[in-house]
C-alpha positions as CSV (number, residue, x, y, z in Angstrom):
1,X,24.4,-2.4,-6.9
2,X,24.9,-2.3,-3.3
3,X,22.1,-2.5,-0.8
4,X,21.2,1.0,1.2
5,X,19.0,2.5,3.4
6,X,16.1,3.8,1.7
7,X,14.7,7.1,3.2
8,X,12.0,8.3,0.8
9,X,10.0,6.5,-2.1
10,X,9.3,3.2,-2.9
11,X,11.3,0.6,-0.8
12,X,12.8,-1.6,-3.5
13,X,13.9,-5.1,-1.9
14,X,17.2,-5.2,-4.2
15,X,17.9,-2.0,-4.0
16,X,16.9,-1.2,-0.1
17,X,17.2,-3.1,3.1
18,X,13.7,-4.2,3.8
19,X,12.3,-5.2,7.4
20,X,10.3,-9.0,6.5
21,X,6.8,-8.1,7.3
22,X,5.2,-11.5,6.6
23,X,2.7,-11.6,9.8
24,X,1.5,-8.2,9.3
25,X,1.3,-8.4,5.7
26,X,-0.9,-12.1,6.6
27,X,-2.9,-10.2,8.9
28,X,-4.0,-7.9,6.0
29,X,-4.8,-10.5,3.8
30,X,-6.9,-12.0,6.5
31,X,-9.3,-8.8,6.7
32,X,-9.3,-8.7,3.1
33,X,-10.9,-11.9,3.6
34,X,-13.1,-11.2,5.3
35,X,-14.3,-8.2,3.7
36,X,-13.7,-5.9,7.0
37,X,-11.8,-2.4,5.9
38,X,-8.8,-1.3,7.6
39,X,-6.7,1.6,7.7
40,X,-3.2,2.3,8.4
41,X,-1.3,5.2,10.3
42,X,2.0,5.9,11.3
43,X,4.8,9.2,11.0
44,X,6.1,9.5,7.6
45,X,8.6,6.9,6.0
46,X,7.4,4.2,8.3
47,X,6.8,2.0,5.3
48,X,2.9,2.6,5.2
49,X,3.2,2.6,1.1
50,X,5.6,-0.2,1.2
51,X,3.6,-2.6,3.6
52,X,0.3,-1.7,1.0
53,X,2.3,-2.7,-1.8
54,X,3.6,-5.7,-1.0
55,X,0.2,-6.6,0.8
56,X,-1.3,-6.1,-2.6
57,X,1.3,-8.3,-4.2
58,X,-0.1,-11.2,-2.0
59,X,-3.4,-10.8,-2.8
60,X,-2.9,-10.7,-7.0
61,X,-1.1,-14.0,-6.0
62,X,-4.8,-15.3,-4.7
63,X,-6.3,-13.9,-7.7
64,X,-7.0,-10.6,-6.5
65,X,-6.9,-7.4,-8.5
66,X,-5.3,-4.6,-6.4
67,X,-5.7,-0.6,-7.2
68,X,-3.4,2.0,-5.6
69,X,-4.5,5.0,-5.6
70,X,-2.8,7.9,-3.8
71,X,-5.0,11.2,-3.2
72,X,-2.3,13.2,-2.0
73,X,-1.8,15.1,-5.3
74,X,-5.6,16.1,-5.2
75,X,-5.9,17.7,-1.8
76,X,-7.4,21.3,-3.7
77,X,-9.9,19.1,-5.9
78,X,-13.8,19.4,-5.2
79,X,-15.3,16.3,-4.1
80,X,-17.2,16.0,-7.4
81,X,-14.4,15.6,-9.6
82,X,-12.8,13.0,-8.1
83,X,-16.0,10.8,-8.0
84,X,-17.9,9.2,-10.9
85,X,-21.6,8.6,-10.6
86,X,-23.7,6.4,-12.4
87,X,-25.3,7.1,-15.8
């Protein structure tokens, strides 16, 4: 399959051309270590999912377990049932 421009969804490096983000991605995994949280923003398809994903596949490489979790779909929800509490 020939390489394309990907302009929604996941950026998939043999499908998509894909911009080499290693200093950025570094600079996450940096505040990871040292605890500090971070967030991210930028316009839509800027490659905010994509820079999370592959900054997540660096830090299983250390040993870390990564979650992604995308709230989008629960926008209408009551705060309550999206959190668990403690028995």
């Amino acid at each position: 399959m020939e390489r394309c421009f990907n302009t929604s969804g996941p950026n998939i490096l043999k499908e998509h051309y894909t911009l080499d983000r290693k200093e950025l991605i570094q600079k996450g995994v940096d505040l990871v270590h040292k605890s500090w949280y971070f967030t991210t923003w930028a316009p839509r398809q800027t490659g905010k999912s994509t820079y999370f994903r592959f900054l997540a596949k660096e830090l299983e490489r250390e040993g870390y377990k990564a979650v992604h979790i995308n709230f989008e779909n629960y926008k209408n929800e009551k705060l309550d049932s999206l959190l668990v509490y403690p028995i």
